[in-house]
PyMOL Python script that loads the backbone (N, CA, C, O; Angstrom):
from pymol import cmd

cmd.read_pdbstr("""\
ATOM      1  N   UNK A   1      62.802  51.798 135.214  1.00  0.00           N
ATOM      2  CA  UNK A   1      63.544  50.987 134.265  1.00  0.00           C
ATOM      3  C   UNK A   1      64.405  49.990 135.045  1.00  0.00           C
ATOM      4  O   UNK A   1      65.255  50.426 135.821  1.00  0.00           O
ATOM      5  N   UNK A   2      64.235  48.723 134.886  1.00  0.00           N
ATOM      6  CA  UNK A   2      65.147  47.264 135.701  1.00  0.00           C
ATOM      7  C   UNK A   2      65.912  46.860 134.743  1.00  0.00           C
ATOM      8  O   UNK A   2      65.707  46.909 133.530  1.00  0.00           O
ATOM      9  N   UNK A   3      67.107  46.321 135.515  1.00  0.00           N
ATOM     10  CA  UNK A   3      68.455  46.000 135.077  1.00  0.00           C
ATOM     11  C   UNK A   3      67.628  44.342 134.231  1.00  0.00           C
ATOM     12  O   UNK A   3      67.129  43.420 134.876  1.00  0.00           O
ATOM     13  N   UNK A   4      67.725  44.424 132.689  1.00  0.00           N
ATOM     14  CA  UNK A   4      67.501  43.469 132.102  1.00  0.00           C
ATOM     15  C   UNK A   4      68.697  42.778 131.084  1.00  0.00           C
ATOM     16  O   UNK A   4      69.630  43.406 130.582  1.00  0.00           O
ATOM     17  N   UNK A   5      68.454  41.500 130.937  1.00  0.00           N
ATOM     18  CA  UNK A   5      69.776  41.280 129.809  1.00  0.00           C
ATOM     19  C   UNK A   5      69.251  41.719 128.481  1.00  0.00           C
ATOM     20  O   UNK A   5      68.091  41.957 128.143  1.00  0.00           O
ATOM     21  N   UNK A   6      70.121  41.761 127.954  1.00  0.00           N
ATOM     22  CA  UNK A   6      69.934  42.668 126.248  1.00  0.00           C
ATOM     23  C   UNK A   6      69.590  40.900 125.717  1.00  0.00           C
ATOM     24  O   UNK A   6      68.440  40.561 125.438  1.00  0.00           O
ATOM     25  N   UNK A   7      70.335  40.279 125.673  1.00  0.00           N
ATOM     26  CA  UNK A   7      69.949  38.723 125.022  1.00  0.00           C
ATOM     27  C   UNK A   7      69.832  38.054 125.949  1.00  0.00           C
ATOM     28  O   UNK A   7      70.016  38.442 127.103  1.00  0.00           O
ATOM     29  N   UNK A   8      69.412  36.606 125.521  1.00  0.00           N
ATOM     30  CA  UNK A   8      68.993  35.303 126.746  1.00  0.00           C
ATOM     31  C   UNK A   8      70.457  34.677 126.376  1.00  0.00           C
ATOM     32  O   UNK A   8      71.077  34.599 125.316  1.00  0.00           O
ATOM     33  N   UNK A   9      70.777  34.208 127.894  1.00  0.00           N
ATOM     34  CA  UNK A   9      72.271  33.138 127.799  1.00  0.00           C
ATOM     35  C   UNK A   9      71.658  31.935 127.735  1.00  0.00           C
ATOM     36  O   UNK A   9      70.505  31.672 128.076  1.00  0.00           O
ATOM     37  N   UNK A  10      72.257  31.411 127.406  1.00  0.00           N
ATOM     38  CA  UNK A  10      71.655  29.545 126.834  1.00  0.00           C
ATOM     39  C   UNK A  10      72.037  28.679 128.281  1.00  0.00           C
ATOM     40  O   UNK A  10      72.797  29.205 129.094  1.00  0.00           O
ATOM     41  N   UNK A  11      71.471  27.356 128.530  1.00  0.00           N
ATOM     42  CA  UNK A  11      71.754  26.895 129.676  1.00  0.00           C
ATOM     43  C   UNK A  11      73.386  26.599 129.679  1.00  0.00           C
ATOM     44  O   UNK A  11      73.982  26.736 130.747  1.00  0.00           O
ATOM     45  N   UNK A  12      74.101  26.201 128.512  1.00  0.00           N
ATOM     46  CA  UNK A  12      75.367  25.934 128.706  1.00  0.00           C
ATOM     47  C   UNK A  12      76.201  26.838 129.035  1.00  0.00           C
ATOM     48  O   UNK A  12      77.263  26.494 129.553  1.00  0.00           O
ATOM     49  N   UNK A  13      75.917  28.179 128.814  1.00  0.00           N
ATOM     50  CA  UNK A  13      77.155  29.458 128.930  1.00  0.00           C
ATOM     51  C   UNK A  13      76.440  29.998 130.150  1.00  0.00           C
ATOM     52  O   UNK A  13      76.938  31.033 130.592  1.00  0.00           O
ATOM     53  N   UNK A  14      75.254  29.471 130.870  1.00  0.00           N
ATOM     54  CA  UNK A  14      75.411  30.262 131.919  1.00  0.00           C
ATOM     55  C   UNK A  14      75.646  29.263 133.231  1.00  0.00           C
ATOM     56  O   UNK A  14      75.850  29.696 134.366  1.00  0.00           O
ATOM     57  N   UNK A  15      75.576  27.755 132.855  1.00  0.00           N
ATOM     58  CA  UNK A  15      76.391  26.434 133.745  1.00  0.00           C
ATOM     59  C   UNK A  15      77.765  26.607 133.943  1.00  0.00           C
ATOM     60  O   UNK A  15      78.287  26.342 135.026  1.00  0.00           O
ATOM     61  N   UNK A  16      78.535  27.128 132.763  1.00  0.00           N
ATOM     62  CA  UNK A  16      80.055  27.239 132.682  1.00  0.00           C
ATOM     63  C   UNK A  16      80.293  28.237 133.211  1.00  0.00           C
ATOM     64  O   UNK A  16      81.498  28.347 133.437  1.00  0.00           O
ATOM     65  N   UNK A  17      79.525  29.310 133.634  1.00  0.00           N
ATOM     66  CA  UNK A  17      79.923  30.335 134.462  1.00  0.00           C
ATOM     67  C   UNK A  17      79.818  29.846 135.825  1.00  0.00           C
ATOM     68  O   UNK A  17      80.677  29.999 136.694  1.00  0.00           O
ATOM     69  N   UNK A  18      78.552  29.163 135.971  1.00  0.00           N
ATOM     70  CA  UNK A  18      78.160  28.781 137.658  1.00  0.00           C
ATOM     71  C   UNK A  18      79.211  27.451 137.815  1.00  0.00           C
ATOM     72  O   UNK A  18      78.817  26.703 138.711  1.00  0.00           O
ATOM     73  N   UNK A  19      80.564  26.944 137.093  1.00  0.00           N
ATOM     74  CA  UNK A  19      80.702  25.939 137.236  1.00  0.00           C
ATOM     75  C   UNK A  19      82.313  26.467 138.046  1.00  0.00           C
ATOM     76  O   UNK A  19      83.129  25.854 138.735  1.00  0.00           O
ATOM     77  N   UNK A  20      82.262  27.379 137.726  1.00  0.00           N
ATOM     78  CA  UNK A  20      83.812  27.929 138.702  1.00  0.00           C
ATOM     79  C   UNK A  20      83.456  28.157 139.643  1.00  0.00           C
ATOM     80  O   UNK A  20      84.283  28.958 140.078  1.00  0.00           O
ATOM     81  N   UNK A  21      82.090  27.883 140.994  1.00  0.00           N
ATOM     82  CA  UNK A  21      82.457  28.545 142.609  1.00  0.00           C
ATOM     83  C   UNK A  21      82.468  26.725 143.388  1.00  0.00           C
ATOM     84  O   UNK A  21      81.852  26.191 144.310  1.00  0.00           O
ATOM     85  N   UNK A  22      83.232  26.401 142.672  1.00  0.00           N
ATOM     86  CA  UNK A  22      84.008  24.685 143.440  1.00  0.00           C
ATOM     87  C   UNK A  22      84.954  25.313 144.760  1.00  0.00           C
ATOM     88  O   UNK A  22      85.709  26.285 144.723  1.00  0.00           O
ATOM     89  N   UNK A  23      84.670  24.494 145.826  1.00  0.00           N
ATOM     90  CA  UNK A  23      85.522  24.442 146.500  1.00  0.00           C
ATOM     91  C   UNK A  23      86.964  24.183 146.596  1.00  0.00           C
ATOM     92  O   UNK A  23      87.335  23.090 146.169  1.00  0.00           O
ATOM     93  N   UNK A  24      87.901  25.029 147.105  1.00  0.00           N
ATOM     94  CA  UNK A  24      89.252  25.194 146.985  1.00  0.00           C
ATOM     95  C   UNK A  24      89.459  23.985 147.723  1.00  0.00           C
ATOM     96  O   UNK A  24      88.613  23.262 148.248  1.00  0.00           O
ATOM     97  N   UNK A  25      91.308  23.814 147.672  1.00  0.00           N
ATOM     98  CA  UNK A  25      92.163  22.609 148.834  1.00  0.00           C
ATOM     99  C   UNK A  25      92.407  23.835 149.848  1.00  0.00           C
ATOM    100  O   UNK A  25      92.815  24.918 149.430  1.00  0.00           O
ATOM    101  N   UNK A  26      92.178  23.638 150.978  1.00  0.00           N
ATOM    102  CA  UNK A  26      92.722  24.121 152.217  1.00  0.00           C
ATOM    103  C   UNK A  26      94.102  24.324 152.283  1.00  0.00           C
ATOM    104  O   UNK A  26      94.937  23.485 151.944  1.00  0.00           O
ATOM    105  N   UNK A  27      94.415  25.774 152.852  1.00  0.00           N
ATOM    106  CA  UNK A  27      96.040  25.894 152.754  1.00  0.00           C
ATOM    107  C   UNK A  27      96.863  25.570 153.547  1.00  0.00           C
ATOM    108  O   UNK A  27      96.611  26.326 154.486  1.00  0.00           O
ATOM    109  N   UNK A  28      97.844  24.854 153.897  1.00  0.00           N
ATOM    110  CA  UNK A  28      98.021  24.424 155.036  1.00  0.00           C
ATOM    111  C   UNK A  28      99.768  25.038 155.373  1.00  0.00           C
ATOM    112  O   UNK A  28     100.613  25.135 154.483  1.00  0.00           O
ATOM    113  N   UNK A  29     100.012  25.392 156.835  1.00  0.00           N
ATOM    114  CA  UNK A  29     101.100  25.921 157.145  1.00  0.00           C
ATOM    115  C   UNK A  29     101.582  24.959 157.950  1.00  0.00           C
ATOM    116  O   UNK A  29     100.815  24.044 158.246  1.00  0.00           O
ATOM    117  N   UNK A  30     103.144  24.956 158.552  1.00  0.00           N
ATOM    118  CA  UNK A  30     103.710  24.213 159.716  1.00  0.00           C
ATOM    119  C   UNK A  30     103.733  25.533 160.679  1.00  0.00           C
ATOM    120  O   UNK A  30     103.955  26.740 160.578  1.00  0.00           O
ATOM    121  N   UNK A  31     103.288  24.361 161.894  1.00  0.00           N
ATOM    122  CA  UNK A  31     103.275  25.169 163.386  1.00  0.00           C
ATOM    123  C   UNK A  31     104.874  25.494 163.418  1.00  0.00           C
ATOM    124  O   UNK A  31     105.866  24.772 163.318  1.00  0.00           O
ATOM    125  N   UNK A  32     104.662  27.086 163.629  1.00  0.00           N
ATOM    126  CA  UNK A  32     106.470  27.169 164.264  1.00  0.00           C
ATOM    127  C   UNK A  32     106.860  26.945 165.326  1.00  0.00           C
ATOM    128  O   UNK A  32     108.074  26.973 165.529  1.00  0.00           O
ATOM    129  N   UNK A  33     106.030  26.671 166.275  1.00  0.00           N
ATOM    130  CA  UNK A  33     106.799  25.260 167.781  1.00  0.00           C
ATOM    131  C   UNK A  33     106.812  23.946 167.475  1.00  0.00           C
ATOM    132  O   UNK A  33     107.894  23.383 167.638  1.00  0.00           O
ATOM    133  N   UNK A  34     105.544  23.042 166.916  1.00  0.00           N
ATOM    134  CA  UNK A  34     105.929  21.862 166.777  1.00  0.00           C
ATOM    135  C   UNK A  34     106.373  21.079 165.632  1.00  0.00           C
ATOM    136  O   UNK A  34     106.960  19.998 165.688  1.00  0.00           O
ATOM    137  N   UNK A  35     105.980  21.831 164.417  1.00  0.00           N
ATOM    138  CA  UNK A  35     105.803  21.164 163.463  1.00  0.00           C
ATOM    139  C   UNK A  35     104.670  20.724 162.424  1.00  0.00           C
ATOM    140  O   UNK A  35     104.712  20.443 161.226  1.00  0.00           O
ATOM    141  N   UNK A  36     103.533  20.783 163.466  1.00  0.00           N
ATOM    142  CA  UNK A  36     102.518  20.080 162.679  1.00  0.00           C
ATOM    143  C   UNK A  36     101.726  20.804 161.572  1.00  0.00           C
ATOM    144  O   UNK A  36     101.844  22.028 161.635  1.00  0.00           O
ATOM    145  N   UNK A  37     101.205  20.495 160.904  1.00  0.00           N
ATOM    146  CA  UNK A  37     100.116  21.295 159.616  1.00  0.00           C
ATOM    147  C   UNK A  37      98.920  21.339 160.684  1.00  0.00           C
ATOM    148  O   UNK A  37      98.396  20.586 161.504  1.00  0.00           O
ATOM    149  N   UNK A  38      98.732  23.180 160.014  1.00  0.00           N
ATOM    150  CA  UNK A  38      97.751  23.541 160.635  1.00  0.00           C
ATOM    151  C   UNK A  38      97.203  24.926 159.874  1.00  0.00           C
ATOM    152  O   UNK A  38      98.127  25.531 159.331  1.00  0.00           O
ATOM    153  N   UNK A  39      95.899  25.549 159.723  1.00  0.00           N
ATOM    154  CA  UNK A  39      95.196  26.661 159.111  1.00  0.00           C
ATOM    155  C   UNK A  39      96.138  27.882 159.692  1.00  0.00           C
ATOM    156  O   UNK A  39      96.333  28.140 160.879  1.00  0.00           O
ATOM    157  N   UNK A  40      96.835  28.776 158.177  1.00  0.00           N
ATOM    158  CA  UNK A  40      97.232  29.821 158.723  1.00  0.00           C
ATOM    159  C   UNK A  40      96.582  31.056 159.700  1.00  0.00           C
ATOM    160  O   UNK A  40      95.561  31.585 159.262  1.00  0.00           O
ATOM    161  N   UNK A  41      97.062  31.491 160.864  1.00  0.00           N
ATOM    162  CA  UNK A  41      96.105  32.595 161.527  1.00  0.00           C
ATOM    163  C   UNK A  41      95.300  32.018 162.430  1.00  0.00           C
ATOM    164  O   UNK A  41      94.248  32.516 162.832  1.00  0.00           O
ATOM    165  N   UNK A  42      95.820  30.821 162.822  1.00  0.00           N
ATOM    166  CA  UNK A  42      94.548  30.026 163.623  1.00  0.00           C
ATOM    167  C   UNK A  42      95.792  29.331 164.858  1.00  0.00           C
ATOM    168  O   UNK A  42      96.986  29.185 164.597  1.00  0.00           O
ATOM    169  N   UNK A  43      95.016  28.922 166.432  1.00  0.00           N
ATOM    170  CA  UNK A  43      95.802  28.151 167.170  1.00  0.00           C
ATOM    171  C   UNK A  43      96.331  26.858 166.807  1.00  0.00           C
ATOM    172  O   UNK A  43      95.548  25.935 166.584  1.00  0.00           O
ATOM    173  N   UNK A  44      97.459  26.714 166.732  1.00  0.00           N
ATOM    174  CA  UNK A  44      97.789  24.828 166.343  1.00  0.00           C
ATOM    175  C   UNK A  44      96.859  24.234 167.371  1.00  0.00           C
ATOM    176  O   UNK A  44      96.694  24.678 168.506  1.00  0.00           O
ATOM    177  N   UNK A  45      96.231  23.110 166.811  1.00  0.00           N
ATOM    178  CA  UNK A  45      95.867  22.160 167.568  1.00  0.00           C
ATOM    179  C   UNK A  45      96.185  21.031 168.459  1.00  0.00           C
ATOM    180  O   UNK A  45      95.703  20.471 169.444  1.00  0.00           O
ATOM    181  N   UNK A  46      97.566  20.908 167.413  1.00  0.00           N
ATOM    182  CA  UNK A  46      98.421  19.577 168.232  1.00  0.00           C
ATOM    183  C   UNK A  46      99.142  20.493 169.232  1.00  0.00           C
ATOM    184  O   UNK A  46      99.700  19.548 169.789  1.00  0.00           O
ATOM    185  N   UNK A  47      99.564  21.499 169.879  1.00  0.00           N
ATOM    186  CA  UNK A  47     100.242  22.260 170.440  1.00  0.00           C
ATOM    187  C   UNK A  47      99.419  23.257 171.664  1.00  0.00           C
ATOM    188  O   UNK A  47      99.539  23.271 172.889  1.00  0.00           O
ATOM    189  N   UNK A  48      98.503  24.101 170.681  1.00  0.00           N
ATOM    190  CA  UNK A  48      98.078  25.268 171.348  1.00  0.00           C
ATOM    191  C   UNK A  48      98.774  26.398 171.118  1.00  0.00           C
ATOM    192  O   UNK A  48      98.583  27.397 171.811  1.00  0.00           O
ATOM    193  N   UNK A  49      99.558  26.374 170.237  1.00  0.00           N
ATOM    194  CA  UNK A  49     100.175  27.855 170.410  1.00  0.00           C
ATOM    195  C   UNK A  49      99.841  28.669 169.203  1.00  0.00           C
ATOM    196  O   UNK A  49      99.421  28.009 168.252  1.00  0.00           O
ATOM    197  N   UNK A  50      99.937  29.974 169.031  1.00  0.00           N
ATOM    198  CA  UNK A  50      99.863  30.903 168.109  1.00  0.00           C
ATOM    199  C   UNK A  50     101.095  31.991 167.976  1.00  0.00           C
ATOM    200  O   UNK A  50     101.076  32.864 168.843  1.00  0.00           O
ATOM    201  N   UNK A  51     101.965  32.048 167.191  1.00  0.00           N
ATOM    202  CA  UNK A  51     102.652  33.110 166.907  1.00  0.00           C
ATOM    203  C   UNK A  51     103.767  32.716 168.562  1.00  0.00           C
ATOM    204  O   UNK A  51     104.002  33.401 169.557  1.00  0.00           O
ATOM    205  N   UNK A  52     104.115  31.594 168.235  1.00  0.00           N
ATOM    206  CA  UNK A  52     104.827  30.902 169.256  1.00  0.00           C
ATOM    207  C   UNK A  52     104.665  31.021 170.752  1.00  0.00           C
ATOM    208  O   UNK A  52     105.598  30.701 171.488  1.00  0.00           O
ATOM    209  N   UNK A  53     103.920  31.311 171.065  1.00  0.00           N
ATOM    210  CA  UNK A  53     103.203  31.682 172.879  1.00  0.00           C
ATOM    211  C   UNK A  53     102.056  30.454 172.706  1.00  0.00           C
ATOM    212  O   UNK A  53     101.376  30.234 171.704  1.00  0.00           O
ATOM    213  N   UNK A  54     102.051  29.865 173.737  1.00  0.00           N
ATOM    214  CA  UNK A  54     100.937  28.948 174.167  1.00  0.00           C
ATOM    215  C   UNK A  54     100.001  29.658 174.343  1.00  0.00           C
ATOM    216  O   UNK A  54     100.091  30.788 174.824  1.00  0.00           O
ATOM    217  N   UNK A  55      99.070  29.175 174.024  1.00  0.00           N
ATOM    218  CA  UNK A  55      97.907  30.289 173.907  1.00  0.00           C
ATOM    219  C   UNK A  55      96.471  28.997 174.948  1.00  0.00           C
ATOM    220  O   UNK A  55      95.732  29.349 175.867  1.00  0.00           O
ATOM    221  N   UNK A  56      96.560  27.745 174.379  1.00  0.00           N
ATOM    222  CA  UNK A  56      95.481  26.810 174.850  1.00  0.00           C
ATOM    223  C   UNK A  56      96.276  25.912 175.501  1.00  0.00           C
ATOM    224  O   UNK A  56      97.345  25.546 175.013  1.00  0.00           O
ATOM    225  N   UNK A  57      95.816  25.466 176.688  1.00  0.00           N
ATOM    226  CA  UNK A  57      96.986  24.169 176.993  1.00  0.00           C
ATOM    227  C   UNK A  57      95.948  22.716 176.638  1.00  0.00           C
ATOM    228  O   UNK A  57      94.750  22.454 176.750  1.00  0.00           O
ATOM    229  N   UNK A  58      97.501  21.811 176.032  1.00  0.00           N
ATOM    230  CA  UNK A  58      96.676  20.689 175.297  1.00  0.00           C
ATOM    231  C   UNK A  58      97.387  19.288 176.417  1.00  0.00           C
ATOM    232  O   UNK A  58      98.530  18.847 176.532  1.00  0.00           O
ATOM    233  N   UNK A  59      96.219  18.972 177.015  1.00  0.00           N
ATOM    234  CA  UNK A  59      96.757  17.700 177.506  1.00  0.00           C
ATOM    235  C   UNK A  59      96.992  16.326 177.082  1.00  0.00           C
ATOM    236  O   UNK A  59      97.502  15.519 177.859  1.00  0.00           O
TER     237      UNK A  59
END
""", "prot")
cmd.dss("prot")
cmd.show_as("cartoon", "prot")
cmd.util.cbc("prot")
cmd.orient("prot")
């Protein structure tokens, strides 16, 4: 016995379901050494540092 639907969904109620996996806005944090916006949990770029220790050196 396979997992079947009991009724057929129509193309519109099953578009409006597939119509919510849109891409989000990116969240953005300030570096706590320099300042700059950057992805939480990740090395600043303008800097190099993570969790305030230089982690990459940026020339």
């Amino acid at each position: 016995m396979s997992i079947c639907p009991k009724n057929k969904s129509s193309r519109g109620r099953r578009d409006k379901r597939r119509a919510n996996w849109k891409m989000g806005a990116m969240n953005l944090v300030k570096c706590s050494k320099c300042g700059a916006l950057m992805m939480p949990h990740r090395v600043c770029k303008a800097c190099g540092s993570y969790n305030k220790k230089e982690i990459v050196s940026v020339d």
